[in-house]
N, C-alpha and C positions, 0 to 999 in steps of 0.2 A: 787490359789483361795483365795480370799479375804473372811475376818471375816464374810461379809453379807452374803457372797454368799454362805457359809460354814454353813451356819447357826447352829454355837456352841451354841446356845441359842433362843430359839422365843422370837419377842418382836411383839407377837398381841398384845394387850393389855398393853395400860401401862397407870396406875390410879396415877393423880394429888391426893395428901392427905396432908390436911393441918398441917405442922406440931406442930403449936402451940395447936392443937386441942388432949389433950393426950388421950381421947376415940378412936377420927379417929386412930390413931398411930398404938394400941391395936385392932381393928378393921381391920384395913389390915394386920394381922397378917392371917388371915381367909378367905380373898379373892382369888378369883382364877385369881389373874392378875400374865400374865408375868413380869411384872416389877412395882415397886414405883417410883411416883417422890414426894419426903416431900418435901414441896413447902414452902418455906421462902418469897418468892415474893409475889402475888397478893393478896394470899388466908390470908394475916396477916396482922394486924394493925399494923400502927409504933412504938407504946407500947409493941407489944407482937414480937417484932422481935428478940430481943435478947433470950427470951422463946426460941419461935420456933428452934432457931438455937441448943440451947443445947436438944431440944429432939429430934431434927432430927440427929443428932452427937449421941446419943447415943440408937437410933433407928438401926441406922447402927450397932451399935460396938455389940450391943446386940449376934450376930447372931441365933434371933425368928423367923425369917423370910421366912424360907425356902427354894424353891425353888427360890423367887420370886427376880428379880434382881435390887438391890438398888440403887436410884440415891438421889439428892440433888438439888432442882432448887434454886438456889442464887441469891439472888438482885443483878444488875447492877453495873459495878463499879464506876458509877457514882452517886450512891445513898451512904448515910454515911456507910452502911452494908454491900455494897457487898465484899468488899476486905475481912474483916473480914471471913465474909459467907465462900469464897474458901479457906482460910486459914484453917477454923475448919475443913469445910469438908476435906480436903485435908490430914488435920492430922489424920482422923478415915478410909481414904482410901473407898469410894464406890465404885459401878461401876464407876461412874460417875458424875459429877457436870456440870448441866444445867442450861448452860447461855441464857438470854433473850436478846432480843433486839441488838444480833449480827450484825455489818454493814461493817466488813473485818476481815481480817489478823490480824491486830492489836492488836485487842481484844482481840482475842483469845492468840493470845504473851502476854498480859499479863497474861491473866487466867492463863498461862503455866507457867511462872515464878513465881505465887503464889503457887501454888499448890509443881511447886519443892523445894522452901523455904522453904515449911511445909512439908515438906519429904513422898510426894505424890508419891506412887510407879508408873510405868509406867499403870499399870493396870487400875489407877483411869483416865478415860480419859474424853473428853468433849462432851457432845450433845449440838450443836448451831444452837437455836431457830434463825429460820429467818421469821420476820415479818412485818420488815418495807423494805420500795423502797429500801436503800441502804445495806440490804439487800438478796433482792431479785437479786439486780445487780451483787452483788459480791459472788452469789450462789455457784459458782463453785471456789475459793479461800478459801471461806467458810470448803465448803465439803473435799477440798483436802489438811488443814492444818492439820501437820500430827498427835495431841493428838484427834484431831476429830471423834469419832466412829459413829455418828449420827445427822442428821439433823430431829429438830423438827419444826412443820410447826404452827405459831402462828397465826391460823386464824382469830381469833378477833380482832386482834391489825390490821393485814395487812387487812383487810377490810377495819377498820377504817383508818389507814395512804393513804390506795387508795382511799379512799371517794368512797367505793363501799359498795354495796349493797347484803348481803349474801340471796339470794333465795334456794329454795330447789336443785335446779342442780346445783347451787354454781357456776354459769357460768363465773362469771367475775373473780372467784378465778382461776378456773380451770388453764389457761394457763399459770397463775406463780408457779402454783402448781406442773407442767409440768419443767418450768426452774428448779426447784429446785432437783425434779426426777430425770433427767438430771445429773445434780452435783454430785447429792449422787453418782448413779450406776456410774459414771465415776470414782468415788474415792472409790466406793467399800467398801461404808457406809452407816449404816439403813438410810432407809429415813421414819419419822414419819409422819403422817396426823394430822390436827388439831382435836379439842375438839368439839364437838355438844353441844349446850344451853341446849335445851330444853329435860329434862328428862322424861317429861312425853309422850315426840312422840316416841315412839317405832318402829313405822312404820318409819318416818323418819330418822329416825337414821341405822335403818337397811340397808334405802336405801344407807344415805351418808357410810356408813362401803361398801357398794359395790361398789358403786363408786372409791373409794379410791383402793379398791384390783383389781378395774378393771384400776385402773390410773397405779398401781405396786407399793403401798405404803406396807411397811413391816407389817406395823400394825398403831395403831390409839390412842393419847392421849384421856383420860376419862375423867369426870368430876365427877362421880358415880360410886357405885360399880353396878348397876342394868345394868351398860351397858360393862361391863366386858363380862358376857357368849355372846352372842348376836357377841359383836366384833371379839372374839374367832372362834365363828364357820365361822366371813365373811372369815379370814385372815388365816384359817386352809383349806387344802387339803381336798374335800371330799373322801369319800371311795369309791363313783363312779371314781373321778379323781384318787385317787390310782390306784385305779384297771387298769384304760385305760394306766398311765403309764409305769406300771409294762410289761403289755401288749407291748407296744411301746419300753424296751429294749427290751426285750424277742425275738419281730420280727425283730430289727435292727439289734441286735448281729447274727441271726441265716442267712440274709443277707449277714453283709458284711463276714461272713464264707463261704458261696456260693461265693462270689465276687461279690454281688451286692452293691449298693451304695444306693439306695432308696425303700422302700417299702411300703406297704397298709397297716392300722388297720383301720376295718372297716370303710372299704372307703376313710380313709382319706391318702391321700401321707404323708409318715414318713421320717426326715431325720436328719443328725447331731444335726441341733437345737432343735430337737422336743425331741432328746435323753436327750441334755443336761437340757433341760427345766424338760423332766420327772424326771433324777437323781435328779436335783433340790428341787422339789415337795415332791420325798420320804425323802430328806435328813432332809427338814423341820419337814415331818410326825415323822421321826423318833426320835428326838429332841425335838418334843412334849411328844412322848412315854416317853421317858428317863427323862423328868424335874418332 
């Protein structure tokens, strides 16, 4: 069984925070997200880069943070900062260092040999944002390189690279959204959904959080903390869906005891997949209990 599929940790939620910003830093000390990502990339000016990076490095090393599981998104290596960027973090060991703009293998080869020069334990692994066409092509290369624990899905950017137009069904996103799906569970690594714009649509956002857990996204990059709880409960089990699983072993086991192979929970035909789907479901529950 694979890391995703084991789910040693939930990642519904996982909140962008600027890290040059030393209020934010101190402030997701108290959020309820599954995961940070201190963002060196977008969310900082070119002046405040080299900031950012020593408080996101020692945001990490702090250990303030709780449950909540630490990562690092780092400028490109193609930018003056990114080499540096995987180097610090690599030295203070996060979960993770989040590369942007992922377009093969390559890249990722180097991330890798950064990170082991800076004596980056195997632990520290990569989440590779795919947002542009080549990209998207090389999803599954992507997903299956082996420091890869995560693919995050950079909705903005791959809108913009497809010259498409993000509506509320996110229709033109939808089927690369799909490839990339695809990639992840083949390689048996989270697959993350993009970030929503707009903070103040509530309603919209709840929708796109459904969509997403109805595509089989693991959970959904943030822009705000206001959309943390909201994400939580699309990308959590409810207590009705417990129940009917619990239900679903209970009558499979007692089946294949009998020597049957398939059976009913109200109404519905119940069979191996539907077990493994429910043990799934509680494992997650259970893992939320626990964090």
């Amino acid at each position: 069984m694979s890391a995703a599929d084991a789910y040693p940790r939930p990642r519904r939620s996982v909140l962008y925070m600027p890290a040059a910003n030393a209020r934010a830093l101190e402030k997701a000390k108290t959020i309820d997200a599954d995961a940070l990502i201190f963002d060196l990339e977008d969310a900082v000016a070119p002046d405040a880069k080299e900031a950012a990076r020593e408080g996101a490095c020692a945001a990490v090393a702090s250990g303030e943070y709780g449950h909540r599981e630490l990562t690092i998104r780092c400028n490109g290596l193609d930018t003056p900062w990114g080499r540096d960027d995987v180097a610090a973090a690599g030295a203070v060991a996060p979960s993770a260092v989040v590369i942007p703009k992922v377009s093969g293998a390559a890249d990722l080869a180097a991330v890798a040999g950064i990170l082991e020069a800076a004596g980056a334990p195997d632990t520290t692994r990569i989440w590779a944002m795919i947002e542009t066409p080549g990209g998207i092509a090389k999803a599954r290369a992507i997903a299956g390189f082996e420091r890869v624990d995560a693919v995050v899905m950079g909705t903005n950017d791959m809108a913009k690279e497809l010259r498409a137009t993000i509506t509320p069904d996110r229709a033109a996103l939808v089927p690369h959204l799909a490839t990339c799906l695809v990639a992840a569970r083949e390689a048996g690594v989270t697959a993350l959904d993009g970030v929503y714009n707009d903070i103040s649509d509530a309603e919209g956002f709840a929708a796109v959080c459904q969509q997403g857990a109805n595509l089989g996204f693991d959970g959904k990059t943030l822009i705000h903390p206001s959309q943390v709880e909201p994400c939580n409960d699309a990308f959590s089990p409810s207590f009705d869906e417990l129940d009917f699983h619990r239900q679903v072993i209970e009558a499979f086991s007692a089946a294949v005891a009998d020597g049957r192979g398939v059976v009913t929970v109200d109404g519905k035909m119940v069979e191996n997949l539907h077990v493994d789907e429910a043990r799934r479901a509680i494992a997650l529950a259970d893992a939320i209990a626990q964090r």
